[in-house]
N, C-alpha and C positions, 0 to 999 in steps of 0.2 A: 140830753139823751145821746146815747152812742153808740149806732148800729153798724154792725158786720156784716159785709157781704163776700161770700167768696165761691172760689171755682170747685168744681168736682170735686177734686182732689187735694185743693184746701193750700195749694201750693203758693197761688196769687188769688190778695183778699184786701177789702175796701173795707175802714173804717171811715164811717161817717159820722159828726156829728150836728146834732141839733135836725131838723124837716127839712125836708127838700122841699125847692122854688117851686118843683110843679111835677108831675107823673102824668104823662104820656104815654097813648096805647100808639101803636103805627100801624096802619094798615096793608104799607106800600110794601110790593113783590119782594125787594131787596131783602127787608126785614123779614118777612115769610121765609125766603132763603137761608137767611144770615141763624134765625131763630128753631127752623124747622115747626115752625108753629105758624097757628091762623095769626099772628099779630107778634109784635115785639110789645114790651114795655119795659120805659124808662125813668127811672127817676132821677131830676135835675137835681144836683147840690151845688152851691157856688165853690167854687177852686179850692176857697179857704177853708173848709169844712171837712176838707178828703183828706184821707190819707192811704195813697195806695203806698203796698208791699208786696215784694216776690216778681218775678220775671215775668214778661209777655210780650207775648211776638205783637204786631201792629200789622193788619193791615187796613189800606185807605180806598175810598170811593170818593166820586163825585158825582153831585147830585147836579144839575142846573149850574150854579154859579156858585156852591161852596161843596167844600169837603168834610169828609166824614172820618173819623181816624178811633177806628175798633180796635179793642187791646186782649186777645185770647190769652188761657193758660197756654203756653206750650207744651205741655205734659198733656193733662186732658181735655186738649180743646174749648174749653170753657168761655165762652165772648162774657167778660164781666164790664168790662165800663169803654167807655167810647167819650169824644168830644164832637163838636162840631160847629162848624164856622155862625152857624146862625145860633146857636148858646153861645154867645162868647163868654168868657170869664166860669164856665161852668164843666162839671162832668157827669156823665149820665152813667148810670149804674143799673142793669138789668135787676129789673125787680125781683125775679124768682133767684136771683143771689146772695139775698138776704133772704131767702127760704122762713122765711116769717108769712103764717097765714093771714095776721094782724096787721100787716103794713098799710099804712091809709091806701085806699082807691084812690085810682086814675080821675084825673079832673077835664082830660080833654082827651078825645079820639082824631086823630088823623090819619089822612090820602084812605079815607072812606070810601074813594070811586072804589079800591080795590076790593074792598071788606069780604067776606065769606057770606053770603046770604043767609048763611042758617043760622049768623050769629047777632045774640038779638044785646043794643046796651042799654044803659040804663038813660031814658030819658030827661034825666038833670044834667049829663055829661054832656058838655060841650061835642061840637062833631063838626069836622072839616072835611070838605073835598077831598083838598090834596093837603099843604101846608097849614100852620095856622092863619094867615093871614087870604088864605081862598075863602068860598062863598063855604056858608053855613050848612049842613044838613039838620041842624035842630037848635 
């Protein structure tokens, strides 16, 4: 299977193929910033499976002890795919870029300390503090 993801304006766009390793909600400020939303989500593809096209600017954070490297449209501001030192080998692709209602569900929620209170998940999803490797919320 081979899905498309892309920016507003359609300028820079991610062809994927086959599932992603995993989908990820984020609960941490940065992402709330980065997204304008109560949470980001990502889904993990391995390197081999991406094909990005079309231009984008980068910009990079750091988190604790790795980096984070965001790749916007330059046209319409669009944040579609990012890497990061703790996915290695892989690329994350903002799920609402593939504007598919169909997309599998998130299988883990993370940095939960920050979460929105009035946002409720689903009790099968895995849920973290902070990282995935912090203490557990369920």
């Amino acid at each position: 299977m081979i899905r498309k993801a892309q920016c507003s304006c359609g300028a820079l766009s991610v062809d994927v193929e086959g599932e992603p390793a995993v989908i990820s909600l984020c609960h941490c400020l940065e992402c709330q910033r980065r997204t304008g939303a109560a949470f980001g989500v990502g889904a993990y593809y391995p390197k081999d499976q991406v094909r990005i096209s079309g231009p984008s600017t980068e910009w990079q954070r750091s988190v604790e002890d790795r980096r984070l490297r965001f790749h916007f449209c330059p046209t319409c501001g669009s944040n579609v795919w990012w890497e990061t030192d703790n996915h290695p080998g892989r690329v994350a692709i903002a799920l609402g870029a593939f504007a598919d209602p169909e997309y599998p569900a998130a299988a883990r929620s993370v940095f939960e300390r920050s979460k929105h209170h009035w946002l409720e998940l689903p009790p099968s999803m895995e849920g973290y503090v902070a990282g995935r490797t912090s203490q557990r919320t369920r």
